[in-house]
C-alpha positions, 0 to 999 in steps of 0.5 A: 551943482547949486541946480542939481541940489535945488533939484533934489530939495524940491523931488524930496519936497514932492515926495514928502507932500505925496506921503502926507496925502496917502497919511491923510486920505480914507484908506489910511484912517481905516487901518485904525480898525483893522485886524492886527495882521492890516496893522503889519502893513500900517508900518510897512507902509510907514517903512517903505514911505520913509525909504521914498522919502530919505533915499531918492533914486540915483540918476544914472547918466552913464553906465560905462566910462568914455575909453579910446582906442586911438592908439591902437588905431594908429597901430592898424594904420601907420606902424611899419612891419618891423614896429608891428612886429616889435610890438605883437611878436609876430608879423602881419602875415603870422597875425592875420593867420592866427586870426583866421584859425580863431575867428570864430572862436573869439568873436561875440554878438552885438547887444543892445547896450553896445558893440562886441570888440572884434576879433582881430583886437581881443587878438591884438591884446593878447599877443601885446599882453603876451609879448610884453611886461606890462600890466593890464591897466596900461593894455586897457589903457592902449586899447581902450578897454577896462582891465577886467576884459583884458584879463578875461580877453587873455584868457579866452584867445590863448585858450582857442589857440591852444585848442584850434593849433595846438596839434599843428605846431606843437608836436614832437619832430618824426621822420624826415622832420626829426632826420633835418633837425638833427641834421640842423644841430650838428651842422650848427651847433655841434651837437650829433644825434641831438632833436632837441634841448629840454629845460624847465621854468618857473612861472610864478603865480598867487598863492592858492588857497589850498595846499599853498607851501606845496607851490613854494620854490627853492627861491621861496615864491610860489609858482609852477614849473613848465617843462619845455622841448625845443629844436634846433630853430628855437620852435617849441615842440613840447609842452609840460605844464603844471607841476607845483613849484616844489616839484624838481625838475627830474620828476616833471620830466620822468612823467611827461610824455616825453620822457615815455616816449624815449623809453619805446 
């Protein structure tokens, strides 16, 4: 500490001797007899030389902070398939999977200053983020990442998946399919001529700037309704999201998709 303050006392002292000297010399004395616009830049000048002197530039050793992914190394590594799946929701088959249909999505170029995260981690993040309850400081944390890139990483891989797999797997059952599906929910549920279980959901999110006590629900916090269609085998196969929290769940479901196609 002592050297670091002895070194901004003498860079100061440097500086301080270097304006005398430009105070002192010829170029100096002639903007005693100059026009009025030169003696506008006599005090920019003075100005700009104050600034030097008063506010040394800042010695910036390091532009990011030291993280570690040491966790997450021991997760590719070490953990079994059950503790794998404990932890992402899903298997190694099924991860590996996701990851060759959103490869290219997901993945950025290198940069002078560092190395792009590889996919199969912005990856590993979501699918934590997703299947736990935990913030995105402790994700950051286990990932050794910062808590903006979590956030912006969520984001950018559940919006590839919904758009490089939503067709193949998020559809309504037909033919063969939806004859097996009701076949499966009376055979295990008791439940003839059934090919699914509709329900709706609150999720609950900030309050937006505009139109915000449209977004308040019957348990008075703000969020927006999803309505959800789902088989006999816990698959979802249909999606409705968006309605403002307020919204009851009989008008989600009488301007959905869904609904219209129940009335062909």
């Amino acid at each position: 500490m002592a050297d670091e303050n002895l070194a901004k006392c003498l860079l100061i002292k440097k500086r301080k001797v270097l304006c005398e000297n430009l105070f002192k010399s010829s170029r100096y004395r002639d903007l005693q007899s100059i026009d009025s616009r030169s003696k506008k830049r006599k005090r920019l000048l003075l100005a700009l030389s104050a600034i030097i002197l008063y506010n040394p530039p800042i010695d910036r050793r390091v532009w990011m902070l030291p993280r570690t992914d040491h966790w997450y190394s021991i997760v590719q590594k070490k953990l079994s398939d059950k503790e794998w799946y404990e932890n992402f929701r899903v298997s190694r088959e099924t991860f590996n999977y996701i990851l060759s249909e959103i490869s290219t999505e997901i993945s950025h170029q290198d940069t002078k200053l560092r190395k792009a995260v590889p996919s199969a981690k912005r990856l590993a993040i979501t699918l934590y983020y997703l299947g736990s309850t935990a913030e995105y400081r402790t994700v950051a944390n286990l990932f050794g990442v910062s808590n903006a890139f979590v956030c912006l990483c969520v984001k950018e891989v559940s919006k590839s998946i919904f758009k490089k797999m939503k067709k193949r797997f998020l559809c309504l059952p037909k033919s063969d399919d939806l004859k097996n599906v009701m076949e499966m929910y009376k055979q295990r549920w008791g439940f003839p001529i059934c090919a699914g279980a509709v329900d709706g959901t609150h999720i609950a999110i900030q309050a937006p700037a505009e139109n915000h006590a449209d977004y308040v629900n019957r348990k008075s916090y703000h969020s927006i309704v999803m309505q959800a269609v789902v088989d006999c085998q816990y698959l979802f196969r249909d999606v409705v999201i968006g309605w403002p929290g307020s919204v009851h769940d009989a008008r989600v479901l009488s301007n959905s998709e869904f609904y219209r196609l129940g009335l062909k």
